[in-house]
TORMARVO-8029 format. One record per residue (C-alpha): x, y, z; residue in three letters. Coordinates in nm, 2 decimals. Last residue first. Layout:
REM TORMARVO-8029
+--------+--------+--------+------+
:     px :     py :     pz : resn :
+--------+--------+--------+------+
:      X :      Y :      Z :  Ala :
...
+--------+--------+--------+------+
//
This chain:
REM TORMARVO-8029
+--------+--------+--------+------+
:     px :     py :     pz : resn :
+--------+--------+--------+------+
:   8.19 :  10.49 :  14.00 :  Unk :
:   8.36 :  10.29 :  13.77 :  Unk :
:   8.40 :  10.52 :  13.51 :  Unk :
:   8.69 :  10.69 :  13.50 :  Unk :
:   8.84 :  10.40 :  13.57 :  Unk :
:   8.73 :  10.22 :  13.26 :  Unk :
:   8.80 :  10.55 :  13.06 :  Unk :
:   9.19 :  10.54 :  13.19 :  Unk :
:   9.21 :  10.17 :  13.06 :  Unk :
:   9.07 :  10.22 :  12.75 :  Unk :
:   9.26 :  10.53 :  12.69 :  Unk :
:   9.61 :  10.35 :  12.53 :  Unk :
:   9.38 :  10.13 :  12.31 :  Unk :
:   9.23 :  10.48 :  12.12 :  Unk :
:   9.55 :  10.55 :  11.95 :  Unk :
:   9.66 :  10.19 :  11.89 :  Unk :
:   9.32 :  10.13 :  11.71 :  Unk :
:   9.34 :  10.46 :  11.52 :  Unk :
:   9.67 :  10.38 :  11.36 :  Unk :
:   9.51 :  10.00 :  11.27 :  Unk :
:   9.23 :  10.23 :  11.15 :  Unk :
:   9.44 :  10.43 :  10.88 :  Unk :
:   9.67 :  10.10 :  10.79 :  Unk :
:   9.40 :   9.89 :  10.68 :  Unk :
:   9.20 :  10.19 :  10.55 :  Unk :
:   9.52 :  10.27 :  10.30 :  Unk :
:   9.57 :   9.88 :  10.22 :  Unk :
:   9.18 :   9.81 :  10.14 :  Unk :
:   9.26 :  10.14 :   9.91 :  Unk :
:   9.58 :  10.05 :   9.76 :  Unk :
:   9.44 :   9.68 :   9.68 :  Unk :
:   9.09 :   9.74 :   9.61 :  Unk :
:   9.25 :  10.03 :   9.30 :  Unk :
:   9.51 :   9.73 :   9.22 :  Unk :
:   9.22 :   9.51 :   9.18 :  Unk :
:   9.03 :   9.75 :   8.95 :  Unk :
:   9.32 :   9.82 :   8.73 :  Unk :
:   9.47 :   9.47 :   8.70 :  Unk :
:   9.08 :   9.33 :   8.63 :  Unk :
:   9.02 :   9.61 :   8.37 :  Unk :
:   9.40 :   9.49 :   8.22 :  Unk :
:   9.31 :   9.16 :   8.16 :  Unk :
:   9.34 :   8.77 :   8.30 :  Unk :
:   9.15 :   8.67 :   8.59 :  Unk :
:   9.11 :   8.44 :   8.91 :  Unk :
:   9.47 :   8.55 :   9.06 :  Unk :
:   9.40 :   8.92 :   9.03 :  Unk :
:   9.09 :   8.89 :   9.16 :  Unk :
:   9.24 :   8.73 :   9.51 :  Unk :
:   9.50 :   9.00 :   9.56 :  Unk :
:   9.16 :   9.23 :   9.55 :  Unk :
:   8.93 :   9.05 :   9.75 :  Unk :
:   9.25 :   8.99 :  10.02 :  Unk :
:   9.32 :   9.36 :  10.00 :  Unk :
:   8.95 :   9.49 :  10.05 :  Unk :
:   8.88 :   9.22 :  10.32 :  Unk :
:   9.20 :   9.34 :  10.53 :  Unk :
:   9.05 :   9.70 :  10.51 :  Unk :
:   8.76 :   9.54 :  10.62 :  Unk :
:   8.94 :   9.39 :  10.97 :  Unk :
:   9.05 :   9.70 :  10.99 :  Unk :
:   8.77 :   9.90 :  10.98 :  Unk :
:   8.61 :   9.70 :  11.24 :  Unk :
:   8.92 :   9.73 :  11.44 :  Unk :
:   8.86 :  10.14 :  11.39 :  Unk :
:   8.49 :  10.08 :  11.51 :  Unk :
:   8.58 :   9.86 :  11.79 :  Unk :
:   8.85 :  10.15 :  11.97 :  Unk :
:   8.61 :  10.40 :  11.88 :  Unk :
:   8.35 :  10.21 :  12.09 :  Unk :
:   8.60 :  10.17 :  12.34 :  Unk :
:   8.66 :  10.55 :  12.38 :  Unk :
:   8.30 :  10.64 :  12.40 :  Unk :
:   8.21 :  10.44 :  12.70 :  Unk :
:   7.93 :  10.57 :  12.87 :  Unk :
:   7.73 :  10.47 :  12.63 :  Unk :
:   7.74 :  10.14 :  12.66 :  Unk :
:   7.92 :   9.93 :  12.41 :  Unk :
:   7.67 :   9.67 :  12.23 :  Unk :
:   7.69 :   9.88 :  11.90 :  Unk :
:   8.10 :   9.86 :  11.90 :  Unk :
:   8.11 :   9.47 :  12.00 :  Unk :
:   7.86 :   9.40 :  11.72 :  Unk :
:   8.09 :   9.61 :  11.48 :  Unk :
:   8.40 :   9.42 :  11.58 :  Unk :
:   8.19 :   9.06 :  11.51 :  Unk :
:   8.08 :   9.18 :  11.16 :  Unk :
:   8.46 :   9.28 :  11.08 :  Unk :
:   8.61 :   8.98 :  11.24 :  Unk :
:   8.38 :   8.80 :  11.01 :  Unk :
:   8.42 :   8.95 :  10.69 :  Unk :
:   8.78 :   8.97 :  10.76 :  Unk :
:   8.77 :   8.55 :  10.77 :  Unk :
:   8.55 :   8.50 :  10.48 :  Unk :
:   8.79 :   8.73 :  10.27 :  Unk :
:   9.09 :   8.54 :  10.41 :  Unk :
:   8.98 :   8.19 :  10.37 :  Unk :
:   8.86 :   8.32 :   9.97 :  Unk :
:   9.25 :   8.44 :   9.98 :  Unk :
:   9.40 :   8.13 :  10.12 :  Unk :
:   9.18 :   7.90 :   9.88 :  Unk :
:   9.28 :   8.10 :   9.54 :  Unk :
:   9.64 :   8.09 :   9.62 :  Unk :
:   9.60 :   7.72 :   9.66 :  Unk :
:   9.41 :   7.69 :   9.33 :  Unk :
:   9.69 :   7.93 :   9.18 :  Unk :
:  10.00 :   7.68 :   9.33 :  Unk :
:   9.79 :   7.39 :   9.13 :  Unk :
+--------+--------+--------+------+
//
């Protein structure tokens, strides 16, 4: 019962990141031009938000199978989804401070 719930959350989770992840790569590609700075700041919360995928995919895996290939593979999703989760969520605060200064740079 408690693995079926598990099992709900993470598939919720995947489907979730997948989304936010499609819908933060939309918002980067419709960014003018003359804003470089916000479309950095969408492309690192896109790689969040897939970072997030990679660790739910993997927690996920490790509750659907038994073996030591699946505790290998998920544990390599796991470290890595939690590796890009962390690098862009960095670069998201980093870019987040400019967006301000870049809109009134350019509101001329």
């Amino acid at each position: 019962m408690l693995g079926s719930n598990l099992n709900f959350i993470f598939v919720f989770l995947v489907i979730a990141s997948g989304v936010f992840y499609f819908y933060f790569k939309t918002r980067q590609f419709r960014t003018r031009q003359v804003f470089p700075i916000r479309k950095k700041m969408y492309a690192s919360m896109a790689g969040s938000s897939l970072g997030g995928l990679l660790v739910s995919f993997g927690c996920n895996q490790i509750i659907l199978f038994d073996g030591l290939a699946t505790y290998v593979i998920a544990a390599i999703f796991i470290l890595f989804g939690a590796y890009v989760l962390v690098f862009n969520y960095k670069a998201y605060k980093h870019y987040r401070s400019f967006v301000d200064e870049e809109t009134a740079l350019n509101e001329n």
